[in-house]
C-alpha positions in Angstrom: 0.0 0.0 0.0 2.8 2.6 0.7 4.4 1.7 -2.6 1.1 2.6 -4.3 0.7 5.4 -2.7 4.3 6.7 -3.4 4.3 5.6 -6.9 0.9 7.7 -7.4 2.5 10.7 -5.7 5.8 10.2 -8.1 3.8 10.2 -11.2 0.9 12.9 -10.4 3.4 16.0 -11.3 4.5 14.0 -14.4 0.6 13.3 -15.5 0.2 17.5 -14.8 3.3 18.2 -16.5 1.7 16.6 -19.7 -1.8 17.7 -19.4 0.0 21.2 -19.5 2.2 19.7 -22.7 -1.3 18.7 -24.3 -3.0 22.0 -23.6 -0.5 24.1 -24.7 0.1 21.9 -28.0 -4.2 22.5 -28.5 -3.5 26.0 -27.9 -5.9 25.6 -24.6 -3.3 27.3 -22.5 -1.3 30.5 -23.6 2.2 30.7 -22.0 4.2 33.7 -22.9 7.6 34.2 -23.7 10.1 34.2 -21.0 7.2 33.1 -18.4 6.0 29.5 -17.8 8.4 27.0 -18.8 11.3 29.1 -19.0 12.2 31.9 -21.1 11.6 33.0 -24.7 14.2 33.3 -27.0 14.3 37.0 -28.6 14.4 36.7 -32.8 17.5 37.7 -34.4 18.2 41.4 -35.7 17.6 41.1 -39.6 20.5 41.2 -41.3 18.5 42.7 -44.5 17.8 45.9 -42.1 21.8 46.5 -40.7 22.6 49.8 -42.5 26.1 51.5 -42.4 26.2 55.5 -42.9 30.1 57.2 -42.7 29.5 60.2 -42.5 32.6 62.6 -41.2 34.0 61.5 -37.9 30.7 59.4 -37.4 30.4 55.6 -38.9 26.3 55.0 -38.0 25.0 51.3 -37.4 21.3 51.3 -37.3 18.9 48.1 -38.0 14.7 47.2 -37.2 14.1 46.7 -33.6 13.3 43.7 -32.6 10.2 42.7 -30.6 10.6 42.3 -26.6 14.1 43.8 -26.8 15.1 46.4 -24.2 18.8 46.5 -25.5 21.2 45.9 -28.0 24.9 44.2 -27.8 26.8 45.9 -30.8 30.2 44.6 -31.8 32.9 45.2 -33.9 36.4 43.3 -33.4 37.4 45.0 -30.0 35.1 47.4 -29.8 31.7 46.6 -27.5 28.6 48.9 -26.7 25.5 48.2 -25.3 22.5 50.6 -26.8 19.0 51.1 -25.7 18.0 52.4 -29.3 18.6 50.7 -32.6 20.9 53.2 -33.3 24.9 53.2 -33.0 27.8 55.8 -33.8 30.5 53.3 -33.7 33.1 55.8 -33.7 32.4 56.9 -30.6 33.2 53.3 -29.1 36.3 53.1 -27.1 38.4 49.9 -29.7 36.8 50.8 -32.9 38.9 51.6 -36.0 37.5 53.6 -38.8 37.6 51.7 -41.6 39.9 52.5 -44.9 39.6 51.6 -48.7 39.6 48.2 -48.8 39.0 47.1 -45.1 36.4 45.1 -44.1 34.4 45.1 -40.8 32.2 43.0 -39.4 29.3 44.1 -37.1 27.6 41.6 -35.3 24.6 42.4 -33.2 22.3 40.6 -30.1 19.0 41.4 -28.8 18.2 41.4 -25.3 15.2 42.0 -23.2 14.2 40.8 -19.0 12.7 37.5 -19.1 14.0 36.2 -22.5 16.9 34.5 -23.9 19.4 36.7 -25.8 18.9 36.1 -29.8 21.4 34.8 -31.9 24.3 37.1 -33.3 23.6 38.7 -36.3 27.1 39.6 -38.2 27.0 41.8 -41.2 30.3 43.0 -42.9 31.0 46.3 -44.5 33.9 47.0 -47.3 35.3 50.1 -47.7 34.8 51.4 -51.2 32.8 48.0 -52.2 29.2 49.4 -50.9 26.8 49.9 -53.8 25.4 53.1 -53.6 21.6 54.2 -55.1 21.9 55.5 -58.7 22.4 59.4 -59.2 20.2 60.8 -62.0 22.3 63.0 -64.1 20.2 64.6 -66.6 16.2 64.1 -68.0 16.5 65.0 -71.7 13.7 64.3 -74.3 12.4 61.4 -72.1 16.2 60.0 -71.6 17.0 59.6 -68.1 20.7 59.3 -67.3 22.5 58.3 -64.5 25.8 58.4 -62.7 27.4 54.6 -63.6 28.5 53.1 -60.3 31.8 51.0 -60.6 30.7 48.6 -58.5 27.7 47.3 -60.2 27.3 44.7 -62.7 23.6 45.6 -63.9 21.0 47.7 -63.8 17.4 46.8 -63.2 14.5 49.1 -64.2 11.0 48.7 -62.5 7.8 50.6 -63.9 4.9 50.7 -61.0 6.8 47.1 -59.6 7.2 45.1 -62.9 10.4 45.2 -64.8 10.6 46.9 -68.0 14.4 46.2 -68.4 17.6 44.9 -67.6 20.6 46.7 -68.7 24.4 47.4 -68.3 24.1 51.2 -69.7 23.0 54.1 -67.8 19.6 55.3 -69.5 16.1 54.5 -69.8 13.5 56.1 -72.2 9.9 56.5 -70.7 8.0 58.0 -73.6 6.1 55.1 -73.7 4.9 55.7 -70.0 1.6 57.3 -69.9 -0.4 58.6 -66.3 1.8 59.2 -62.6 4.2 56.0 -62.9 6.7 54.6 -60.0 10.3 54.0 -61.4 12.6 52.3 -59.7 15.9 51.5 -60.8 17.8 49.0 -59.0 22.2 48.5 -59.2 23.1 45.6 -58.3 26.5 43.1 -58.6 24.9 39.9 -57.3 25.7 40.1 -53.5 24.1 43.3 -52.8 22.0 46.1 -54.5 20.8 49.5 -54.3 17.7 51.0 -55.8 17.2 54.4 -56.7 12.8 55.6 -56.8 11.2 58.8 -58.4 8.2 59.5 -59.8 7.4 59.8 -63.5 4.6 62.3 -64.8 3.7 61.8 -68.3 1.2 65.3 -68.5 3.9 67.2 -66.7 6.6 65.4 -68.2 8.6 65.9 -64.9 10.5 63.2 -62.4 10.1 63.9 -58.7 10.8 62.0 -55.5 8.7 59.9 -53.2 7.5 61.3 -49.7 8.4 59.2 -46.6 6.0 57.7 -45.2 6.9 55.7 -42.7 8.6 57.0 -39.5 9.4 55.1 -36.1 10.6 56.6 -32.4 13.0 55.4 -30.3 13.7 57.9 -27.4 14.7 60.9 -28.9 15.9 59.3 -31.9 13.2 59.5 -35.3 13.7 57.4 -38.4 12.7 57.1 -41.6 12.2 54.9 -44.6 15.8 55.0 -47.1 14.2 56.9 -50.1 17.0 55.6 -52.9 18.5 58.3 -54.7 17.8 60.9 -52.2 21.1 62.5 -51.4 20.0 64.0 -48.1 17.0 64.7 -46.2 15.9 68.0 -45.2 14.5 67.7 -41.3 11.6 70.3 -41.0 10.9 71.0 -36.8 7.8 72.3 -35.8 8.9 76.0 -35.7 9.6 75.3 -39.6 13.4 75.5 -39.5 15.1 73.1 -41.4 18.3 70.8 -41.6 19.5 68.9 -44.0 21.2 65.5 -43.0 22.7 62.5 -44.7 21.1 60.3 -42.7 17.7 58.1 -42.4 17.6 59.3 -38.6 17.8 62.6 -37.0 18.3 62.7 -32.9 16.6 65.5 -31.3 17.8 65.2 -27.9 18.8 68.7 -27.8 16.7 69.9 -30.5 13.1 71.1 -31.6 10.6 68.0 -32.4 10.6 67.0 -36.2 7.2 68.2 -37.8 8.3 66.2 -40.9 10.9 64.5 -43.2 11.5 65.2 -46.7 14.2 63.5 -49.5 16.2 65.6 -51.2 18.9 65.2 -54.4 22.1 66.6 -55.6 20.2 67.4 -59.8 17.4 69.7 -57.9 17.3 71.0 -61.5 16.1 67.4 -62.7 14.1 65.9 -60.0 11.5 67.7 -58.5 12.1 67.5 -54.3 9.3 65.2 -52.4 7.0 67.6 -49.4 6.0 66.5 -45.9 2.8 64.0 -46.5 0.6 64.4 -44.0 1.4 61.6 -41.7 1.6 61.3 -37.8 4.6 60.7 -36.5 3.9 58.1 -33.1 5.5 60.3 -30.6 3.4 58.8 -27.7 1.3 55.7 -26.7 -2.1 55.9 -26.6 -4.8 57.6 -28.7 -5.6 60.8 -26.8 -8.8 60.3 -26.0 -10.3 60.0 -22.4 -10.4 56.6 -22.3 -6.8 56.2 -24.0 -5.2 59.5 -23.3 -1.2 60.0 -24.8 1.0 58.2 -22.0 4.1 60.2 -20.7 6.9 58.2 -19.5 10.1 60.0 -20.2 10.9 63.9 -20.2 11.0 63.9 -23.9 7.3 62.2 -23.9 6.8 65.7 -22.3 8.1 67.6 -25.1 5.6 65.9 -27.7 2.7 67.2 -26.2 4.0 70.3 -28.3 3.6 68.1 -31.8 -0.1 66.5 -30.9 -1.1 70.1 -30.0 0.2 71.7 -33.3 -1.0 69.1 -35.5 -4.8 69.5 -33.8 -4.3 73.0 -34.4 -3.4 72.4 -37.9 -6.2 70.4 -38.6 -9.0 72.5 -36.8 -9.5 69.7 -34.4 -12.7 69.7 -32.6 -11.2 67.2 -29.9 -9.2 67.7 -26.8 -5.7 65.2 -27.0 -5.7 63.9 -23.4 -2.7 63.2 -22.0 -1.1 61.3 -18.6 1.8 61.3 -16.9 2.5 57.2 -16.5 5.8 57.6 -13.5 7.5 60.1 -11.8 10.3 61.8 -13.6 13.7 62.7 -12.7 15.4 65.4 -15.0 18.4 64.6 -13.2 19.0 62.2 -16.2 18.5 64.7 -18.8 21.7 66.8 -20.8 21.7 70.3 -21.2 18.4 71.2 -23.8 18.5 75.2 -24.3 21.9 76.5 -22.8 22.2 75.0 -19.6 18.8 74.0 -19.5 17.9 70.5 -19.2 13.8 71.1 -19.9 12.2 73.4 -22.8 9.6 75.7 -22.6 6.2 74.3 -24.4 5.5 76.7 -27.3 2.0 75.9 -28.9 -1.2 76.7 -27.6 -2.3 73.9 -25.1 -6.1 73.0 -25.8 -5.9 69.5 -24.2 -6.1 67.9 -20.8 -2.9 67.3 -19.2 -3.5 64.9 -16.2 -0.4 64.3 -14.4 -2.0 61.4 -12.2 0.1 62.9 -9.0 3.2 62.2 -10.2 6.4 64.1 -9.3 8.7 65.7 -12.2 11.9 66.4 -10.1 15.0 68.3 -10.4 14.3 70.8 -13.6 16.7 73.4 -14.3 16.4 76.5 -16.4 18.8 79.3 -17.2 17.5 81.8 -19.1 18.5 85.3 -20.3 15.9 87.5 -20.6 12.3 86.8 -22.0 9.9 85.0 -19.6 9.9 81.0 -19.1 7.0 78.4 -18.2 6.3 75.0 -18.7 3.5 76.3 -21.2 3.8 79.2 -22.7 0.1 79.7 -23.3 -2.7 77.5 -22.4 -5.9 78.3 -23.8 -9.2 78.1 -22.7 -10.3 75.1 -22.5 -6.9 73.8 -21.5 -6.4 71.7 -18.2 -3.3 71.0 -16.6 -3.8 68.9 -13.2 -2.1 67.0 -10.5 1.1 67.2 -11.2 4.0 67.7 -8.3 7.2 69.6 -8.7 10.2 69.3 -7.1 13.2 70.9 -6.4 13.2 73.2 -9.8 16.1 75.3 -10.1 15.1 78.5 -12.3 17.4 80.8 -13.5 16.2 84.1 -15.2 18.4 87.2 -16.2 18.5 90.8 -18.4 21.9 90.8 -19.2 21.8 94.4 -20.2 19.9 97.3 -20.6 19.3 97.2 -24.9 16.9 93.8 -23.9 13.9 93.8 -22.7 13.2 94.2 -19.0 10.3 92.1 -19.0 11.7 88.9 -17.9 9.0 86.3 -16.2 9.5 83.2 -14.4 7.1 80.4 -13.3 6.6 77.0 -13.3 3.6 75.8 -14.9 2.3 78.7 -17.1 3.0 82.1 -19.0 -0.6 83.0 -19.5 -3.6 80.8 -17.9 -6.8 81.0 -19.8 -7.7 77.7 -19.3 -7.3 75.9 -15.8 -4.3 75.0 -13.6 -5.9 73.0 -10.7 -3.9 70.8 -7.9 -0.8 71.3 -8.4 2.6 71.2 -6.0 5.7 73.1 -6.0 8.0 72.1 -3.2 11.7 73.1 -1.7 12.6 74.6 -5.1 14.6 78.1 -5.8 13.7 80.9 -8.3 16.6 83.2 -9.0 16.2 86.2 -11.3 18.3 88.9 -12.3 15.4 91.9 -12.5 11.9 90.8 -13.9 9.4 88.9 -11.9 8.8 85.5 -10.5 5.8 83.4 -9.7 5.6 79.6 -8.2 2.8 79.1 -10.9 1.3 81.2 -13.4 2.3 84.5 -14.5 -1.0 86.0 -16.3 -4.0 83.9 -15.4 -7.4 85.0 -17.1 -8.5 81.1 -16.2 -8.7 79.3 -12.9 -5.7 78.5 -10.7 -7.3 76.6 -7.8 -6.3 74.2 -4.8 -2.9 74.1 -5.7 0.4 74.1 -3.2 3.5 76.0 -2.9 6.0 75.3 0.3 9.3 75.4 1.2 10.2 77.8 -1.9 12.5 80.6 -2.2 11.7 83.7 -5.0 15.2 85.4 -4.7 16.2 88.7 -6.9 19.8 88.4 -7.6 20.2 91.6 -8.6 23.3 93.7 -7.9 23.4 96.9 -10.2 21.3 98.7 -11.6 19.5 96.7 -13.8 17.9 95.3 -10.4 16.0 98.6 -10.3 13.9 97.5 -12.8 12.7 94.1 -10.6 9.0 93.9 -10.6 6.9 91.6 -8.6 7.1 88.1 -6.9 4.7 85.7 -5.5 3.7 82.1 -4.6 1.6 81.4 -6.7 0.1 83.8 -9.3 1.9 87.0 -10.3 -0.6 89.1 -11.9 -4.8 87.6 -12.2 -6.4 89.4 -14.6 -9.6 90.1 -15.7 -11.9 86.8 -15.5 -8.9 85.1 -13.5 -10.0 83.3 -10.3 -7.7 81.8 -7.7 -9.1 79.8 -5.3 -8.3 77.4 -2.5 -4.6 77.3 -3.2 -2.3 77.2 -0.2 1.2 78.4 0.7 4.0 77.4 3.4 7.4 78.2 4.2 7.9 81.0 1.3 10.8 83.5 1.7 11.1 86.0 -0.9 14.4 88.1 -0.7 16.8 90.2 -2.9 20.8 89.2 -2.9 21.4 93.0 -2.2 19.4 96.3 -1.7 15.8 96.9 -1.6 15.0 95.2 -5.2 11.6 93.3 -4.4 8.2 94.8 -6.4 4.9 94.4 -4.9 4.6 90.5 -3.7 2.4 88.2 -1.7 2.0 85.1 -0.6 -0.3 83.6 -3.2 -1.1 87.0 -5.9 0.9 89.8 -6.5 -1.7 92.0 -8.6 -5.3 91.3 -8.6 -6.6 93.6 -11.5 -10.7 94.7 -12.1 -13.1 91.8 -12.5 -10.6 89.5 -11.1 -11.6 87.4 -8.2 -9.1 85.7 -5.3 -10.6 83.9 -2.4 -10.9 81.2 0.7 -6.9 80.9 -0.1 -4.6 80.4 2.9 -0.5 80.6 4.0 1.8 79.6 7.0 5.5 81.2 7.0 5.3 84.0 4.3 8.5 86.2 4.7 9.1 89.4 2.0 12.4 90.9 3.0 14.3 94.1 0.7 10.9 95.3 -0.5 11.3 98.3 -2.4 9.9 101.6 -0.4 6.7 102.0 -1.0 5.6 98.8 -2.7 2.6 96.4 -1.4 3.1 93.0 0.6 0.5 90.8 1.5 -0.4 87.7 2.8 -2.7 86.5 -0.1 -2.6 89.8 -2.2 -0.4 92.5 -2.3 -2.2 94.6 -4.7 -5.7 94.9 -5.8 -7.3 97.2 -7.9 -10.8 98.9 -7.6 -13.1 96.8 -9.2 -10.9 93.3 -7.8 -12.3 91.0 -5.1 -10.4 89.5 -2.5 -11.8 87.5 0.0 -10.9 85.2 2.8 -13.1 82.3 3.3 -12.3 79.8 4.9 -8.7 80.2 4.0 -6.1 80.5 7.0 -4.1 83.5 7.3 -0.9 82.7 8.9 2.6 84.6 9.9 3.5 87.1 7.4 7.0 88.8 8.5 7.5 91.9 6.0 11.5 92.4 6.8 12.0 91.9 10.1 8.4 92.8 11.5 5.1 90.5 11.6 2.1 91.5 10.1 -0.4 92.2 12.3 -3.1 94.0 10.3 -5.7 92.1 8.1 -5.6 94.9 5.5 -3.2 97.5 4.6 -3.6 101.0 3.6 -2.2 103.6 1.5 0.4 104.9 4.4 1.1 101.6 5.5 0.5 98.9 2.5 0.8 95.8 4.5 -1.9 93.4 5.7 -2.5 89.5 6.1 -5.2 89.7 3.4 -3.9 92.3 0.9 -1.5 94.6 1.4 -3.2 97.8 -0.6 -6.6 98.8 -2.9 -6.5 101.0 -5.5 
């Protein structure tokens, strides 16, 4: 009996080990790559997508991603890198050797990803000198194309609209017998390897012209692009419409503007007529910006796209709002210099959409500036929302350097102008530093709604030391000037100092608005800890408001008034007056 019973025990995992087998053969049971019974094996990098571009100092690897892979072992004799992106200079790989007419490399490359096997190698050589390169059209005469004979090939194949029309050793082909908008392509090749050259022929125009890409991936801050054969550059178009032209089917925008779109360009402009920018989306972001499947940011330069959906909605009189969500908290601490020493840019286009940053922190920004104002946004419109988002130690840096710029330099985190709404957000133990101008925690003009949002632990500092730092205007918490239509409401503020680095430099400034202007409306707001110290003689310091016009309202609600120290005195009075304009509410009415 206990042989039986052991002999049962022994071969019950074995009968559920092939019940699973059976299932899983069936296709009853679905076990994933790299889970279950052990892990996946990653597919190889396609050798038929391993490109090589020398260009200058740079020798560029690129190839298709590969599905599941988080990484990319790249190797080249001694040299060894491991890339995120699908994307390599080799050149800047400690071991490498440029190579030299007549040397051969050879480049092999492995997938990997958590929870799978590494792929197989893929090796691809590269000759110096031996690469075939796309034909170059020379001339378009009578219906004669011509091009540039390349040494290295051994035929030419011409393709009309995918069928070949001929197979030849010369360097023409007539197309008067083409009639309508026909796709030539023609192809070099020597039997290992080829290279195709495509335009497009137009019979009632009688002119060639090249084909559009259409076809664009992201990885990080890295776009590419389909190879358009022939092109002999590509001419990068950003979203302010500047343009560079590079040699290469990718363009890395770390440090640049987003790419609005991609054209092909060749050497005989004279002959081929240049492709435009088709109007394709370029997949920035995940998700579909609706509600239910907003854009999902993961990475500081996710951020930076909201700039491209927003333009292209624009562009396209878009009735919708994009929604977007922040996915993680994000750490600029990883992010190079963008604009100067900057490592985050200002958001240019009008924001219509809803930016819900799910109360996640985006830590350690740092701007420096010279002159001009900075935000997050420069403009959100109405309509706009931006929402839950925390801040966290932001370093901001804004200047005049001298007296021929504008003295109208404006610093805050989240917005220029607010005609939309701004609603819980959190700036915490972060320092604003300007050199004359003004400085909010928040918004700088809001016509919109700034409400229940935080500020604490801050410091608004005027680093002024000359006479430029006469011309420094206001500073508060939260808003710096609410306008006409502007409400702020239920916001709160802690542990604010606002200060100059030397002589009495400060503007009117509060704890939550500086200026509250007619038909503009602040109320049930509260502060702890407010400090103004080197306020210019004269000026306005409040509590909530330091200023607020005839016609303004200001009220306290519910909202806590707290310790207000103006230099080295506490506020006593709940509203100031002409003679004296200091008060825990406002500091002065017009």
């Amino acid at each position: 009996m206990m042989k039986t019973k052991l002999r049962g025990i022994f071969f019950l995992p074995i009968m559920l080990c092939m019940l699973l087998a059976f299932a899983v053969a069936c296709g009853n049971i679905d076990v994933p790559n790299g889970q279950g019974g052990g892990a996946g094996k990653l597919s190889s990098v396609s050798s038929s997508s391993v490109t090589f571009n020398k260009e200058g100092d740079s020798f560029w690897v690129s190839w298709a991603e590969v599905d599941g892979a988080q990484s990319y072992e790249v190797k080249c004799g001694s040299a060894s890198v491991t890339t995120q992106t699908p994307l390599v200079d080799l050149a800047t790989v400690s071991g490498f050797s440029m190579p030299t007419s007549g040397n051969k490399i050879t480049v092999t490359i492995i997938a990997k990803g958590d929870g799978y096997k590494n792929s197989s190698p893929t090796s691809v050589t590269y000759e110096e000198g031996k690469q075939l390169s796309s034909p170059e059209i020379l001339s378009f005469t009578n219906g004669i194309i011509t091009w540039r004979a390349n040494s290295n090939a051994k035929k030419y194949t011409v393709k009309v609209d995918g069928a070949t029309a001929a197979e030849t050793t010369s360097n023409t082909f007539d197309v008067t017998a083409l009639i309508g908008n026909v796709k030539l392509e023609i192809i070099a090749s020597n039997g290992s390897s080829s290279a195709t050259l495509t335009v497009m022929y137009n019979s009632v125009s009688g002119k060639l012209s090249m084909l559009p890409i259409t076809e664009y991936t992201v990885s990080g801050d890295i776009l590419r692009w389909n190879t358009v054969g022939g092109a002999s550059g590509y001419k990068v178009v950003d979203l302010d419409f500047n343009s560079y032209v590079v040699t290469t089917t990718h363009y890395i925008m770390s440090s640049r503007n987003l790419v609005y779109g991609v054209y092909p360009v060749m050497a005989a402009t004279s002959v081929v007529e240049s492709a435009e920018i088709v109007p394709v989306d370029i997949r920035y972001l995940d998700g579909k910006g609706t509600v239910d499947d907003p854009y999902i940011i993961k990475t500081p330069f996710d951020l930076r796209a909201i700039d491209y959906y927003e333009f292209k909605s624009t562009e396209a009189n878009a009735t919708a709002k994009n929604n977007y969500k922040i996915a993680n908290d994000i750490d600029y601490n990883t992010v190079s210099a963008l604009e100067d020493e900057s490592n985050i840019y200002t958001l240019r286009k009008p924001f219509f959409g809803v930016l819900d940053g799910d109360n996640h922190t985006l830590s350690n920004m740092e701007v420096h500036y010279n002159y001009g104002f900075w935000a997050l946004f420069e403009h959100i419109a109405v309509g706009g929302v931006v929402k839950n988002i925390k801040f966290d130690n932001a370093q901001m840096y804004n200047s005049v350097q001298d007296t021929e710029h504008p003295v109208n330099p404006a610093t805050a985190m989240v917005a220029y102008r607010n005609y939309g709404e701004v609603s819980a957000i959190t700036l915490s133990n972060s320092q604003f530093n300007i050199t004359a101008g003004s400085a909010a925690g928040l918004v700088i003009h809001n016509y919109g709604s700034v409400i229940n949002c935080t500020v604490k632990s801050c410091d608004l500092k005027e680093n002024a030391t000359n006479t430029i730092g006469s011309a420094a205007y206001e500073m508060a918490g939260v808003v710096l000037e609410n306008l006409s239509g502007g409400t702020v409401s239920g916001c709160t503020v802690s542990n604010l100092n606002i200060y100059s680095a030397g002589g009495t430099n400060i503007g009117s400034s509060a704890g939550v608005v500086s200026i509250n202007r007619v038909s503009a409306t602040v109320t049930n707001n509260s502060y702890d800890n407010v400090t103004i110290r080197n306020l210019k003689n004269g000026k306005e310091a409040g509590g909530i408001v330091a200023y607020c016009a005839t016609g303004g309202t200001v009220t306290k609600g519910s909202g806590t008034l707290g310790t207000l120290t103006v230099g080295t005195s506490q506020v006593s009075a709940e509203m100031g007056t002409s003679a004296v304009p200091q008060g825990k509410l406002y500091g002065k009415r017009g």
